[in-house]
C-alpha positions, 0 to 999 in steps of 0.5 A: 566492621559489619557489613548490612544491606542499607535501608531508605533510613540510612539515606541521610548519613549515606549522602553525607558519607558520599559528601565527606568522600568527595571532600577527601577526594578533593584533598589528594588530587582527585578532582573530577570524580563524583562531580556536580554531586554525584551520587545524586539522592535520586541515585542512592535510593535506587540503590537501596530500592534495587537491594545493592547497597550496603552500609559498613558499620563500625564496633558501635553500629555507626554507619561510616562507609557504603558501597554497592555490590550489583549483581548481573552485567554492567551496561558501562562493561559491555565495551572495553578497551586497551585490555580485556576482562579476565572472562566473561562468566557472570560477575558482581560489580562495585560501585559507589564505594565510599567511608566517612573517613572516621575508621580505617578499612573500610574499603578493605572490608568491602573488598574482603567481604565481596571476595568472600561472597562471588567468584568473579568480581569487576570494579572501575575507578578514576585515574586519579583515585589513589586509594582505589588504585593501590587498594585494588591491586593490593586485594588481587584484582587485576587491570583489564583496560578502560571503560567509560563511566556513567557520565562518560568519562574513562574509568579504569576497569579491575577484575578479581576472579577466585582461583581454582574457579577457572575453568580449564582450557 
C-alpha cells in the first residue's frame, strides 16, 4: 500500500470511505462513533486544506482507506485523565483513520507509516472501537488515560514514542 497526502479531488471517495467505516462500525457494536455524519464535508476539506490528510491506496492505486496525520499539539490533549501521557515532547496525532473495507491493513499501515516518520505519536478512540483498541497496542502504543473528543464525549487516549529517543533522567 501507498500512502499520499490527499487532494480536494479525492473529497468524494473520502466520504464515501468514512460513509462505509460508519456502516462496519455500526455492524460490530460501535454505535456512536462518528454520529450525525461525521466527518462532515466541511471537516475533511479542512484536512485536505491544512496538509494533514493522507489517502492510502492499494496495488491498483484505488484510494481504500484515509486518516490524518496533524502535526503540533492537540487542544482535546491539553486535559487528560485517569492516567497520563508518556511526555509531553511535541508529537504527531491520528485522527480520522478509516478503510473501505475492500483491502486488509490499512490501519496497520497507517501506523507503520506514522511510526517510521515521528518520534512521539498520540491517538484517541472510542471505547467501543475494537479494531483501534486491539490495533493500538498491538502496534506499541500505550494507554495514557481519558480525553474528550471534539464533540465532547470521552475517547481513550494512546501514546507510541521511539525507543532510544527518551531522554534520560
Amino acid at each position: 500500500m501507498e500512502i499520499r497526502k490527499a487532494t480536494e479531488k479525492d473529497v468524494e471517495r473520502l466520504m464515501a470511505i468514512f460513509e462505509r467505516a460508519r456502516e462496519f462500525m455500526r455492524r460490530t457494536g460501535n454505535m456512536t462513533q462518528w454520529i450525525d455524519g461525521y466527518p462532515s464535508l466541511e471537516r475533511v476539506r479542512r484536512d485536505i486544506e491544512e496538509g494533514n490528510c493522507y489517502g492510502v491506496e492499494n496495488g491498483e492505486g484505488r484510494v481504500v482507506g484515509t486518516f490524518v496525520a496533524a502535526e503540533g499539539e492537540e487542544p482535546n490533549y491539553r486535559e487528560i485523565r485517569d492516567g497520563e501521557w508518556l511526555n509531553d515532547r511535541p508529537y504527531v496525532t491520528i485522527h480520522r483513520l478509516a478503510s473501505d473495507g475492500t483491502e486488509r491493513g490499512v490501519a496497520d499501515a497507517c501506523l507503520r507509516w506514522c511510526m517510521g516518520r515521528w518520534d512521539n505519536v498520540r491517538a484517541d478512540t472510542h471505547r467501543d472501537n475494537r479494531v483501534l483498541l486491539r490495533l493500538l497496542p498491538a502496534h506499541g502504543f500505550r494507554r495514557c488515560g481519558i480525553v474528550r473528543g471534539e464533540n465532547g464525549t470521552e475517547r481513550i487516549a494512546f501514546q507510541w514514542e521511539r525507543k532510544g529517543n527518551v531522554p534520560e533522567g
